[in-house]
C-alpha positions in Angstrom: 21.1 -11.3 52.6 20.5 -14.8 53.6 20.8 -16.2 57.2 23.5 -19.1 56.9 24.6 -21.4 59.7 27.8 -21.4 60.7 29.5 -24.6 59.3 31.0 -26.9 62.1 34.8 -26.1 62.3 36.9 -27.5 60.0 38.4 -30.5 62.2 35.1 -31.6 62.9 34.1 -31.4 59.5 37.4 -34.0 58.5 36.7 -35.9 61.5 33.0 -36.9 59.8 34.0 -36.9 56.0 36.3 -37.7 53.5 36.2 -35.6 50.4 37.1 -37.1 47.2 38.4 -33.9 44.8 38.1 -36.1 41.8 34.2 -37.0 41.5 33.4 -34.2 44.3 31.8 -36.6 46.6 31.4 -36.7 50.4 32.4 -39.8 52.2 31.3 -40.5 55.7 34.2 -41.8 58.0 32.2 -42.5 60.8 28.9 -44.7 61.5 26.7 -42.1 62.4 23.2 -44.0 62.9 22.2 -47.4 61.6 21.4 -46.6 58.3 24.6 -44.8 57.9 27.6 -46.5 57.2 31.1 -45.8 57.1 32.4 -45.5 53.9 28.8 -44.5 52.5 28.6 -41.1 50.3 27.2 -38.2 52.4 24.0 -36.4 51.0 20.1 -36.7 50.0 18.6 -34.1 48.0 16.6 -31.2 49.3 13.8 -30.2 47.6 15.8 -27.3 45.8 18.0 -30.3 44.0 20.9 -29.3 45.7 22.5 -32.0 48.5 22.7 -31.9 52.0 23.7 -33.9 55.3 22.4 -33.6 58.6 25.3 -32.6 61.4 23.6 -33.0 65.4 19.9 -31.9 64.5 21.4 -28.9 61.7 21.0 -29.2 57.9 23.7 -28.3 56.1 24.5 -27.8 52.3 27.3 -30.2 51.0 29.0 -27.8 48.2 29.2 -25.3 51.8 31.0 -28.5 53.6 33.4 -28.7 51.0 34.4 -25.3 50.6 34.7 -25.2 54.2 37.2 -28.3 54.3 39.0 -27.4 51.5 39.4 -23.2 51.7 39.6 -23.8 56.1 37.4 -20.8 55.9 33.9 -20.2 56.1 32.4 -19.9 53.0 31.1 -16.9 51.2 27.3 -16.1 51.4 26.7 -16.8 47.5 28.5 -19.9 46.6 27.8 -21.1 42.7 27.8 -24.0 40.9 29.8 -23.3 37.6 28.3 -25.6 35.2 24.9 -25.4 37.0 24.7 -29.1 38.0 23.8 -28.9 41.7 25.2 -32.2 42.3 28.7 -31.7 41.0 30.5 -30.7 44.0 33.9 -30.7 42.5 36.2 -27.8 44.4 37.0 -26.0 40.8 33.1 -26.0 39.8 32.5 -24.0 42.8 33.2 -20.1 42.8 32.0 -17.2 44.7 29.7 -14.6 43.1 27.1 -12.0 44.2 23.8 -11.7 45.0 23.1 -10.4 41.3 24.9 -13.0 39.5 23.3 -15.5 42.1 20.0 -14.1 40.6 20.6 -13.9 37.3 22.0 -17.6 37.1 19.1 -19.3 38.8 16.2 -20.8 37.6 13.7 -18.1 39.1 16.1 -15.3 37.9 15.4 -15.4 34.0 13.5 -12.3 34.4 10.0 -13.7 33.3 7.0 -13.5 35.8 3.5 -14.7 35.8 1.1 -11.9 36.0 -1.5 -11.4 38.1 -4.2 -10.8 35.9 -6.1 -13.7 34.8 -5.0 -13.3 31.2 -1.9 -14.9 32.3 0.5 -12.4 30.2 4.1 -13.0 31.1 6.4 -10.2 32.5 9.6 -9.6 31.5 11.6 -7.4 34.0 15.3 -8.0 35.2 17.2 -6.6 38.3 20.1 -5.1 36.6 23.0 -2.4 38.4 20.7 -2.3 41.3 17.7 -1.2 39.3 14.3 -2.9 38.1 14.0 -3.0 34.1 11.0 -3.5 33.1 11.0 -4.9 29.6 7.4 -5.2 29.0 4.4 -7.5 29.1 3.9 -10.7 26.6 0.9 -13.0 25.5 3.8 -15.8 25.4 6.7 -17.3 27.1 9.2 -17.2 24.5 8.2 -13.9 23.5 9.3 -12.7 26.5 12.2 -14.7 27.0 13.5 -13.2 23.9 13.0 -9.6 25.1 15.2 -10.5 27.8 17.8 -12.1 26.1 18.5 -8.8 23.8 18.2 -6.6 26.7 21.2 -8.5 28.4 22.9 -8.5 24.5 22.2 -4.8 24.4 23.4 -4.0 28.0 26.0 -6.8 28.5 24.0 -8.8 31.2 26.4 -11.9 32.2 24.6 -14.8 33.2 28.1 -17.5 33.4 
């Protein structure tokens, strides 16, 4: 399971930002350094697409801020995008899930892998119930994309 940092508590949290349920965007309220304003939106990318603000030295994930301000709870270790957009931080596009949905959903979880062999053949294996399924080995991406897709049709793999 992943290492998260605790969010600051939710008074600090409403003390920095101002959360705007409609578009799902953070607002600072306070003039943190020179280049930040009050009244700016909160948030640069990481490299991972998702956004994030800086909080004394700490990175933190914005979708995490949110839930925080709006649930007054910390949030839950896996915390999904809905729709998949990573900058849509609306409070009903974000929904708890577990680690297995979390890996079916992202974009390293479509159950296709490289392999190591020089011929480059492409491995199609999902983690499904808590067990490896190894579907087989292709000569071509979409080959093996589509021997994943009807071995989640056949077995009733969710990936929403």
């Amino acid at each position: 399971m992943p290492k998260r940092l605790i969010l600051p508590d939710v008074e600090e949290l409403n003390r920095l930002f101002r959360y705007d349920r409609e578009t799902g965007k953070l607002y600072w309220k306070i003039s943190a350094t020179n280049r930040i304003k009050v009244g700016d939106e909160a948030g640069c990318l990481n490299s991972r697409g998702y956004l994030r603000v800086r909080i004394q030295s700490k990175s933190y994930l914005i979708h995490r801020i949110i839930y925080k301000m709006c649930h007054k709870v910390e949030p839950p270790t896996y915390l999904d995008h809905i729709n998949q957009i990573k900058k849509d931080n609306r409070l009903e596009n974000l929904r708890e899930i577990d680690n297995g949905h979390n890996v079916r959903r992202s974009a390293n979880g479509k159950g296709i892998y490289v392999g190591a062999s020089g011929k480059r053949k492409y491995i199609a294996m999902l983690d499904f119930n808590g067990k490896k399924h190894y579907i087989g080995s292709f000569y071509t991406y979409e080959e093996a994309r589509q021997k994943v897709v009807d071995f989640e049709k056949e077995n009733g793999v969710r990936r929403d």
